[in-house]
Backbone as CSV, one residue per row, in Angstrom:
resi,resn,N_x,N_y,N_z,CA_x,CA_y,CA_z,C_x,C_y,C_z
1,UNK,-18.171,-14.314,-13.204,-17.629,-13.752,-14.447,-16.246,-14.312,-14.738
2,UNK,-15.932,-14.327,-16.073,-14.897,-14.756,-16.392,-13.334,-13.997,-16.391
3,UNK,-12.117,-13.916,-16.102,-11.260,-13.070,-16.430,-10.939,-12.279,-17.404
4,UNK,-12.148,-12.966,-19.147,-11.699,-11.830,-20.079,-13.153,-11.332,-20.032
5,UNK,-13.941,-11.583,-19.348,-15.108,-10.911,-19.208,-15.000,-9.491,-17.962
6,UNK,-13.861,-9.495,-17.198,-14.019,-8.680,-16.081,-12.565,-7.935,-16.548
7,UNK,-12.033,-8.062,-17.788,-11.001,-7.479,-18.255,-11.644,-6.205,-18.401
8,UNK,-12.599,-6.673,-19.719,-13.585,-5.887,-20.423,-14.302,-4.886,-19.646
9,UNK,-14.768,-5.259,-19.056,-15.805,-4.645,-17.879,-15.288,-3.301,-17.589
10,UNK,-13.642,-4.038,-16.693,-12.646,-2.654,-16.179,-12.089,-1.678,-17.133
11,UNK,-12.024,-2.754,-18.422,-11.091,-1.174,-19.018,-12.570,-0.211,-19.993
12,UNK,-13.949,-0.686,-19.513,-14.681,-0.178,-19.618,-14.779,1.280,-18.688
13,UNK,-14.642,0.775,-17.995,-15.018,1.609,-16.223,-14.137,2.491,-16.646
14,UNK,-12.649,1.989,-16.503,-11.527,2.955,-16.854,-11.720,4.229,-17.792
15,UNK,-12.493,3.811,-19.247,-12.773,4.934,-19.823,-13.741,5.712,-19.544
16,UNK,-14.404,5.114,-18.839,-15.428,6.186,-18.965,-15.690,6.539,-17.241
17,UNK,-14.537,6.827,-16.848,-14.983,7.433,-15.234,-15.789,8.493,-14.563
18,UNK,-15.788,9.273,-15.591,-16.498,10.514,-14.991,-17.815,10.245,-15.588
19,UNK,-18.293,9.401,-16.083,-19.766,8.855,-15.438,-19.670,7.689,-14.360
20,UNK,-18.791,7.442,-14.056,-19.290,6.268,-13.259,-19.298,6.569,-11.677
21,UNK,-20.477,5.942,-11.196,-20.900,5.936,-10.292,-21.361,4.731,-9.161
22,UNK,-20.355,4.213,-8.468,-20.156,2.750,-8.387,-21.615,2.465,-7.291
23,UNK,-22.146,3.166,-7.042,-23.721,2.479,-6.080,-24.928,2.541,-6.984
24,UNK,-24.445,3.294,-8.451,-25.441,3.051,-9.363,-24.777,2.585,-10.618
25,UNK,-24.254,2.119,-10.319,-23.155,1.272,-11.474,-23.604,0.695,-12.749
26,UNK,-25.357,0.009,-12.602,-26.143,-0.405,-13.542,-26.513,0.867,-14.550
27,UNK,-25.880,2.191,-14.489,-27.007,3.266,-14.953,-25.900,3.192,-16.502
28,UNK,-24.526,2.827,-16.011,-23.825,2.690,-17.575,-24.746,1.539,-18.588
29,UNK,-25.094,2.185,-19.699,-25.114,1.243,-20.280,-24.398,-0.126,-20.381
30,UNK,-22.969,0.168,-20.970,-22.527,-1.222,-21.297,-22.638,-2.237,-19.850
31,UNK,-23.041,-1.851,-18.809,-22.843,-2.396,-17.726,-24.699,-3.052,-17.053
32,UNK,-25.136,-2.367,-17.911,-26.778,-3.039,-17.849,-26.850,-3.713,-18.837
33,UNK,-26.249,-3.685,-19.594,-26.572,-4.027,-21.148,-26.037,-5.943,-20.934
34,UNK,-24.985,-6.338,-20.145,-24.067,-7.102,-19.871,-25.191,-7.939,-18.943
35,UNK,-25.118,-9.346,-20.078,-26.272,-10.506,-19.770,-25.802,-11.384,-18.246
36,UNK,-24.618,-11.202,-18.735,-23.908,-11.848,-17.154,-23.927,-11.063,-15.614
37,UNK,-24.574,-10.013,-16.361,-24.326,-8.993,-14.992,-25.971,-9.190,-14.550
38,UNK,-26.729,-9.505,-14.960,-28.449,-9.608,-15.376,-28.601,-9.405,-13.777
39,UNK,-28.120,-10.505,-13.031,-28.835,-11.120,-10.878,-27.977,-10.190,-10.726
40,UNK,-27.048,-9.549,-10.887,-26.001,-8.931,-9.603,-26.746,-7.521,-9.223
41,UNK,-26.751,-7.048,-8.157,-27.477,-5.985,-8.113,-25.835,-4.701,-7.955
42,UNK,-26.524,-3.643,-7.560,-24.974,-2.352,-7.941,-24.117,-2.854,-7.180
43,UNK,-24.102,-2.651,-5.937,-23.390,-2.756,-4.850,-22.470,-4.696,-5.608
44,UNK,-23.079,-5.917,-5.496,-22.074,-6.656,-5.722,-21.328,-6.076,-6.950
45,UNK,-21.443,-5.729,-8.578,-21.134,-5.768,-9.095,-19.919,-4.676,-8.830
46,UNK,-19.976,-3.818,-8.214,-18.723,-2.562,-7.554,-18.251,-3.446,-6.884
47,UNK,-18.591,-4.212,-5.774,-17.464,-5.320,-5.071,-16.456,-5.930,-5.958
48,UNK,-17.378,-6.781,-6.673,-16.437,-7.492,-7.627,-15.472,-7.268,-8.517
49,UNK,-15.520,-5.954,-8.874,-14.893,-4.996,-9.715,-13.749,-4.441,-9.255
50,UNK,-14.363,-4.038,-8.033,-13.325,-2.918,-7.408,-11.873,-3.959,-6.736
51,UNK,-12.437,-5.487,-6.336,-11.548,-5.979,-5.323,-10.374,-6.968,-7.150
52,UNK,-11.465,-7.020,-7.761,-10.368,-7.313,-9.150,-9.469,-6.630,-9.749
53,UNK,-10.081,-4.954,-9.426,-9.130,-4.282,-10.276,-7.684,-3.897,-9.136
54,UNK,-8.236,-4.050,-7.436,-7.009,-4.124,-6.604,-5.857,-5.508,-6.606
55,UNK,-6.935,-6.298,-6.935,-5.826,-7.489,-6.908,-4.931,-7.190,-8.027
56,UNK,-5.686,-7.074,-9.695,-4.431,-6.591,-10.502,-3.086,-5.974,-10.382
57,UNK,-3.568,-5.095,-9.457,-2.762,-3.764,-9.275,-1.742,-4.609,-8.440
58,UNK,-2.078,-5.330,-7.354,-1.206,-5.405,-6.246,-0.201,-6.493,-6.954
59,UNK,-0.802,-7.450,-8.384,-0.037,-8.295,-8.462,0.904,-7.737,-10.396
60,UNK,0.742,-6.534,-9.842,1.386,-6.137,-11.482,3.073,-5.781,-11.063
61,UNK,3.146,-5.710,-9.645,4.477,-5.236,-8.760,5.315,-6.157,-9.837
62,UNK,5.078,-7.850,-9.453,5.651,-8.311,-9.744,7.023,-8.323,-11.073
63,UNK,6.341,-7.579,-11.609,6.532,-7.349,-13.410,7.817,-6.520,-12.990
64,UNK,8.574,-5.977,-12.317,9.265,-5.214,-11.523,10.489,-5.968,-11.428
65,UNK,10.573,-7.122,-11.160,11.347,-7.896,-10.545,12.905,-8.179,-11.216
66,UNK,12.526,-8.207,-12.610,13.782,-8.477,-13.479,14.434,-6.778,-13.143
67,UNK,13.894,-5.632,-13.001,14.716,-4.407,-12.940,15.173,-4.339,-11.570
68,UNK,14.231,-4.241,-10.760,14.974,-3.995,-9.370,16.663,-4.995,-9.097
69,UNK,16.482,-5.992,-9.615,17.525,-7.218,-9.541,18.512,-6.173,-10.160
70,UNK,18.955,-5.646,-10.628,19.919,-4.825,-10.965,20.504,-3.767,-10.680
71,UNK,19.646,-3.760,-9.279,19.888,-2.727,-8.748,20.434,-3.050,-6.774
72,UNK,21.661,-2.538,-6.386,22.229,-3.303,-5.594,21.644,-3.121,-4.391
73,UNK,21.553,-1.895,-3.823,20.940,-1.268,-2.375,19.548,-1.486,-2.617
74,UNK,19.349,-2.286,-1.370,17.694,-2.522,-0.829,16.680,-1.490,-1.008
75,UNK,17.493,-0.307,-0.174,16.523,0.525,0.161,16.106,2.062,-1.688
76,UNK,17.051,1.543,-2.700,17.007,1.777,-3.579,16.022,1.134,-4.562
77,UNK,16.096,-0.257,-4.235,15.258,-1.026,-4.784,13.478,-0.629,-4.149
78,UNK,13.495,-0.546,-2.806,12.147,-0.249,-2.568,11.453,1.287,-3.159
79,UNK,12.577,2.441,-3.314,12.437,3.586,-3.892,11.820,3.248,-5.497
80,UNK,12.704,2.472,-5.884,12.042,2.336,-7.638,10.921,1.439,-7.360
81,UNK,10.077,0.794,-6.682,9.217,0.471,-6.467,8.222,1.118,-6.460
82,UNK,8.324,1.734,-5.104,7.809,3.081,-4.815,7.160,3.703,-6.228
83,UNK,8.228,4.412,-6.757,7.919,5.219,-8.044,7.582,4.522,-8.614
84,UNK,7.551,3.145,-9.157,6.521,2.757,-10.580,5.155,2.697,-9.781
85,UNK,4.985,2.523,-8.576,3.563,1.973,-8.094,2.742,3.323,-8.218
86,UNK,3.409,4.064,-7.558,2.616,5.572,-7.264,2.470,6.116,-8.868
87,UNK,3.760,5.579,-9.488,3.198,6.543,-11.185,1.863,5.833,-11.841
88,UNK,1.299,4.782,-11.587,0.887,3.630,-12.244,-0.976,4.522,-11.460
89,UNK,-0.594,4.425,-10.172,-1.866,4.772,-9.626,-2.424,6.104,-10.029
90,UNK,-0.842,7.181,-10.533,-1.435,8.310,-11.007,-2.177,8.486,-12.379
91,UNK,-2.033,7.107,-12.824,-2.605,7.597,-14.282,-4.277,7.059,-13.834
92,UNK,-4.164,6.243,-13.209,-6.246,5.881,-12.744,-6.405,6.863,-11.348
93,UNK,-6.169,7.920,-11.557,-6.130,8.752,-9.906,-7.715,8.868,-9.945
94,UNK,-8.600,9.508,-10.898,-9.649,9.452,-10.420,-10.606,8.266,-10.613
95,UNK,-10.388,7.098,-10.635,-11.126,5.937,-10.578,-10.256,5.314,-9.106
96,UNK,-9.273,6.164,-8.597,-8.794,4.985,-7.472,-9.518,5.806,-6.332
97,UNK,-9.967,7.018,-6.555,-10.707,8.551,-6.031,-11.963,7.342,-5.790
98,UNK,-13.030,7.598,-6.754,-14.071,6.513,-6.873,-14.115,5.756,-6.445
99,UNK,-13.363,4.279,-6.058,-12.965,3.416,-5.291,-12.663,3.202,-4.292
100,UNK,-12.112,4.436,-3.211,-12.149,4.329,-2.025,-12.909,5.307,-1.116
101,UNK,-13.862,6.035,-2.392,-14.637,6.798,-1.961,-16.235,5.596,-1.179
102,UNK,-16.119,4.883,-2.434,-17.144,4.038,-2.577,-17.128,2.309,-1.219
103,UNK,-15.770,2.660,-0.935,-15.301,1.636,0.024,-15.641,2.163,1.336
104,UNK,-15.161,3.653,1.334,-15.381,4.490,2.681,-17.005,4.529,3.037
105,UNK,-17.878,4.594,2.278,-18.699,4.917,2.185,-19.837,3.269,2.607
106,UNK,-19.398,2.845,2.130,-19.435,1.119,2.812,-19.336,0.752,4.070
107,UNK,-18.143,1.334,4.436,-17.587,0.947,5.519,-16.393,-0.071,5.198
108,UNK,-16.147,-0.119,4.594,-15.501,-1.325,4.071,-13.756,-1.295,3.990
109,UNK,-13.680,-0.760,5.501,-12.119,-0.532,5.495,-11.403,-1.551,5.665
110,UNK,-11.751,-3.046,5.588,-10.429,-3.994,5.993,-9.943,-4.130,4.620
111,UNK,-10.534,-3.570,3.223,-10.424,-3.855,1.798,-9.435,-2.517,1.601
112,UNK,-9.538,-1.362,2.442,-8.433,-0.601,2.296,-7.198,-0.635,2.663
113,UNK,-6.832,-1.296,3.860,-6.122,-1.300,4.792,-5.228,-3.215,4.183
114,UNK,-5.825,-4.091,3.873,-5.659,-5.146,3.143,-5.166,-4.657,2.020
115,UNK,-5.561,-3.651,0.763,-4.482,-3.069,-0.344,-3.474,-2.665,0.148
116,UNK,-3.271,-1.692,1.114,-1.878,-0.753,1.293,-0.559,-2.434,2.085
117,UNK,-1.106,-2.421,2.537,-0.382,-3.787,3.593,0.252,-4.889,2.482
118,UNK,-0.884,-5.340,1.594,-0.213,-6.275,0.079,0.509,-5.920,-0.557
119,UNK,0.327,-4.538,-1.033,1.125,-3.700,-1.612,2.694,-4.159,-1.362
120,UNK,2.622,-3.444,-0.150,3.773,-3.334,0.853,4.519,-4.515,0.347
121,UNK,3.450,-5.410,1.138,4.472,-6.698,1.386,5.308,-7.777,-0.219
122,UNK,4.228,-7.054,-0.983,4.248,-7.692,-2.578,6.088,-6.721,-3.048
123,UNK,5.784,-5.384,-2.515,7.122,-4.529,-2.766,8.489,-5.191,-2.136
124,UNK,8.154,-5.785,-0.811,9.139,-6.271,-0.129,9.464,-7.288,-0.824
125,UNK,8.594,-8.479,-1.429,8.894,-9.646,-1.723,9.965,-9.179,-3.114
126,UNK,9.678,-8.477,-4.000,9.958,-7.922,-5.191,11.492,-7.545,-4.959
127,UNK,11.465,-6.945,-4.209,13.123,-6.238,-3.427,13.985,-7.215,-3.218
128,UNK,13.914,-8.473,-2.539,14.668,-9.815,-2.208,14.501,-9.750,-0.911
129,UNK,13.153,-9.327,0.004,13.476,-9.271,1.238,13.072,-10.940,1.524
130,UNK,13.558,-11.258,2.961,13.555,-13.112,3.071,13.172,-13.039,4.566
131,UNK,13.063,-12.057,5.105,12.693,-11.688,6.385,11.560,-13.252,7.352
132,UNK,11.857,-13.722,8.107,11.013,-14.127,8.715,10.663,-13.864,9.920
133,UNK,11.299,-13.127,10.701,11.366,-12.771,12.201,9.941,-11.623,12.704
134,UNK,10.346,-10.781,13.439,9.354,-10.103,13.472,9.907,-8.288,12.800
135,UNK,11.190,-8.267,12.188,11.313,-7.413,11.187,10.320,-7.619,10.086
136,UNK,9.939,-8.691,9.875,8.732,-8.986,8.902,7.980,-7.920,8.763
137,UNK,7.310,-8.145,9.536,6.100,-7.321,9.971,5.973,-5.925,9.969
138,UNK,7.176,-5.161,10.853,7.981,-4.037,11.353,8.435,-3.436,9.665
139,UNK,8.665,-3.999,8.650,9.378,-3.458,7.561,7.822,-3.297,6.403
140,UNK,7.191,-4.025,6.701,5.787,-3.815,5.611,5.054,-2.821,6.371
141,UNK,5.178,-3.182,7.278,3.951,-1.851,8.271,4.790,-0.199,7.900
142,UNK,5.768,0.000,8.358,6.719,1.086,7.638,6.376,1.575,6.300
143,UNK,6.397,0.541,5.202,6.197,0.884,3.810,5.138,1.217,3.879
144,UNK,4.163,0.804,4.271,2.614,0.708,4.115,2.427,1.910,4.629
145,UNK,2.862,2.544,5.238,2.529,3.907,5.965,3.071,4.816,4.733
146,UNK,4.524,4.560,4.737,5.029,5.497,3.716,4.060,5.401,2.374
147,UNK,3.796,4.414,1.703,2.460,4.695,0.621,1.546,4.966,0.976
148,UNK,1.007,4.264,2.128,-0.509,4.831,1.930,-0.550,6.808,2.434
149,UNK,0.625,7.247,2.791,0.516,8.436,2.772,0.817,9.216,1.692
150,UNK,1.585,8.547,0.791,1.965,9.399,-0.277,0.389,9.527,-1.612
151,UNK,0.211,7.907,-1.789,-1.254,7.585,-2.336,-2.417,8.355,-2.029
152,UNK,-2.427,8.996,-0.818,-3.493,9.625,-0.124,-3.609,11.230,-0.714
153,UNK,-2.283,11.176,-0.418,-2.086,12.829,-1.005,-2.319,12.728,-2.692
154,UNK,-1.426,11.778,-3.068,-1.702,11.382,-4.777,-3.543,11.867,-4.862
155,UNK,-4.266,11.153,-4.341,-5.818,11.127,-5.169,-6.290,12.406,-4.612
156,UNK,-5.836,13.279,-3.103,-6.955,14.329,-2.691,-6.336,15.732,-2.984
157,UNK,-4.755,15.522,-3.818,-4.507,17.328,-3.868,-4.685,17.176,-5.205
158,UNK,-5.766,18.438,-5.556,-6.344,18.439,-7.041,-4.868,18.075,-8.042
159,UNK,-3.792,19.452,-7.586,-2.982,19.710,-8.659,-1.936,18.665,-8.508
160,UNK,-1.526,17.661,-7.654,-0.673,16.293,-8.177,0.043,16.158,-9.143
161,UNK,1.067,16.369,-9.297,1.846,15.886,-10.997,2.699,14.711,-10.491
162,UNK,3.355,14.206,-11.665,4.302,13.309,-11.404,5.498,13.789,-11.201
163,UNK,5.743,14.963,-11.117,6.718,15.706,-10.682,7.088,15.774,-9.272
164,UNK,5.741,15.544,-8.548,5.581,15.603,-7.287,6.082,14.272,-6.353
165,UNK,6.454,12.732,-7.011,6.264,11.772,-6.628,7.979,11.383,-5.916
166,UNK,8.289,11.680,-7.044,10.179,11.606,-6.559,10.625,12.140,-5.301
167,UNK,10.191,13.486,-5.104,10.504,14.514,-3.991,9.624,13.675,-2.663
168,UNK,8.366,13.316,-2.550,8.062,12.773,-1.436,8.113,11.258,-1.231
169,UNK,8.528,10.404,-2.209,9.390,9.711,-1.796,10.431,9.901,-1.109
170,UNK,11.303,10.591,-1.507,12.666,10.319,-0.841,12.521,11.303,0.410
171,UNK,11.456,12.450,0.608,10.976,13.040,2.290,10.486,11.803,3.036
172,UNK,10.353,10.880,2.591,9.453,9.670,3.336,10.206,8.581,3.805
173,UNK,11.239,7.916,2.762,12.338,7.185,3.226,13.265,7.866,3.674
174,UNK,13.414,9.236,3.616,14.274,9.820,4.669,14.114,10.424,5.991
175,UNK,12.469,10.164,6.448,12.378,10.343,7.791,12.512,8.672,8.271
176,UNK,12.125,7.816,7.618,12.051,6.376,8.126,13.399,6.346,8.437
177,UNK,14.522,6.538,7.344,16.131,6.359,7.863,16.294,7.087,9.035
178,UNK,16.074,8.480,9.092,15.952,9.368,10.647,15.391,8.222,12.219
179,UNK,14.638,7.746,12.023,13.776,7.008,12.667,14.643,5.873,13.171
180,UNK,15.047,4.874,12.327,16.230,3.998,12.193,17.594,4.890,12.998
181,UNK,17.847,5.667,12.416,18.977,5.914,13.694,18.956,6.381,14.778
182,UNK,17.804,7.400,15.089,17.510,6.906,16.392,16.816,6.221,17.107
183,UNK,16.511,5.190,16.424,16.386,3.938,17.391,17.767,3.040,17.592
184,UNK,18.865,3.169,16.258,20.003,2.256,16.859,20.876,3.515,18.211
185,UNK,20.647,4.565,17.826,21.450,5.314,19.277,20.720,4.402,20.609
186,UNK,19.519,4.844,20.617,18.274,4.268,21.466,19.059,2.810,22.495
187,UNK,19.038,2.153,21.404,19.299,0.596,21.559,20.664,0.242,21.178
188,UNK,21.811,1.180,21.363,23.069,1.139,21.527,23.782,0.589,22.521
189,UNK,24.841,-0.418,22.982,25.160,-0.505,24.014,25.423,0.221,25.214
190,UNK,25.573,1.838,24.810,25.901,2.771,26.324,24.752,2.714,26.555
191,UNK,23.732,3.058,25.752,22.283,3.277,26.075,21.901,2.116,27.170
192,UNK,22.081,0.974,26.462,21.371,-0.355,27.400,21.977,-0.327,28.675
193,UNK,23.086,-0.386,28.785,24.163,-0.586,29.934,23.304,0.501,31.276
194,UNK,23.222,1.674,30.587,22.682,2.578,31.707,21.401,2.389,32.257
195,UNK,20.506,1.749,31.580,19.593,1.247,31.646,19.300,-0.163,32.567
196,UNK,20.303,-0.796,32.338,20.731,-2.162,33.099,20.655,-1.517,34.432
197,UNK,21.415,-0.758,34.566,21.678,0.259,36.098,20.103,0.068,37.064
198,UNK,19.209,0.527,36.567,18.104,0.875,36.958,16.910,-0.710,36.899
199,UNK,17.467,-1.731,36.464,16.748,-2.946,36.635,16.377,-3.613,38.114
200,UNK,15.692,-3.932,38.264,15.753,-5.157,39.320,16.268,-5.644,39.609
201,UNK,17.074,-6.739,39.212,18.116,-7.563,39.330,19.539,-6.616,39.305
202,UNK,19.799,-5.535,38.785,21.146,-4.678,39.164,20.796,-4.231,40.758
203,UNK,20.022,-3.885,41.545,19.202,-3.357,42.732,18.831,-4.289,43.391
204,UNK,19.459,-5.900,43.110,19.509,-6.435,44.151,20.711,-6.703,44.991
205,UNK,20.083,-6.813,46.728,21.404,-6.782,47.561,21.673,-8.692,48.125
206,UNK,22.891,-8.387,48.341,22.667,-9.819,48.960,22.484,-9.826,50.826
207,UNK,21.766,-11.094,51.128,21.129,-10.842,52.800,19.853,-11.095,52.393
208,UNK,19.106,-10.193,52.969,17.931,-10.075,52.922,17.521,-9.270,52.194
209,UNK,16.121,-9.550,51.761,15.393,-8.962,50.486,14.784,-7.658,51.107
210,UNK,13.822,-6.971,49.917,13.427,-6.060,50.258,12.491,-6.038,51.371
């Protein structure tokens, strides 16, 4: 299918969600009716759909980029991130419901776990992160937790508002900051030093070995 052919398709789906039913996906009309769709049977045509309308999503971050730049603190910048992504998902909450209902149901968790992680890392790139080390890794896996928990709650508590999104953001980057400082106490120099104490090489004598 073509890109303005699978435009169509989605902002089909989009309207009309509460018929749709992605393992009988052919039962919409406009979606049987669709000459290009003729060989695909349900199941591909929900693949194809579902992994187009995630890629959109993951690559609409981008659009972000000229605002966050104006904004000085990192971890501010990932917050307004945060909030446009989660507001964006709240307006398709029950087609993103549908979608990972229909993934779960598959089995098809490396397509879940592959969104939250892109996400992430698409948010980081967006922010100015330049990371190559193994903070890399350590800073998307973090985010990715912090959304995919907030997202989670987004699609399964009926009553959800967008009222709700601000407040657990900032419960979320403020246990991660919690987390962050105690790990720099953790990995503080008194900390290490005492620690040194108890090594091998501090516990060795000179003479003879153990």
């Amino acid at each position: 299918m073509t890109k303005m052919n699978k435009d169509k398709l989605l902002k089909n789906l989009l309207s009309n969600v509460e018929q749709l039913n992605f393992s009988r996906i052919k039962d919409l009309d406009f979606v049987r009716k669709d000459k290009q769709l003729r060989y695909f049977d349900d199941k591909e045509i929900s693949i194809m759909i579902i992994e187009y309308f995630l890629e959109q999503n993951k690559a609409s971050i981008q659009k972000q980029s000229i605002k966050v730049k104006k904004i000085n603190r990192i971890t501010l910048k990932i917050h307004s991130l945060l909030s446009h992504q989660l507001h964006q998902d709240l307006k398709h909450k029950d087609f993103f419901k549908k979608v990972f209902m229909f993934l779960s149901l598959e089995k098809n968790f490396p397509t879940i776990l592959d969104y939250f992680f892109s996400m992430s890392s698409n948010m980081w790139s967006v922010a100015g992160d330049t990371s190559t080390d193994i903070n890399y890794y350590s800073k998307r896996v973090i985010l990715c937790t912090v959304y995919s928990k907030i997202f989670i709650k987004l699609i399964t508590v009926h009553n959800y508002d967008a009222s709700m999104i601000e407040e657990d953001i900032h419960n979320e980057l403020n246990k991660v900051k919690k987390f962050n400082e105690l790990k720099s106490k953790i990995l503080s120099p008194d900390i290490l030093s005492v620690f040194k104490k108890f090594s091998p090489s501090s516990n060795k004598k000179e003479g003879r070995g153990f």
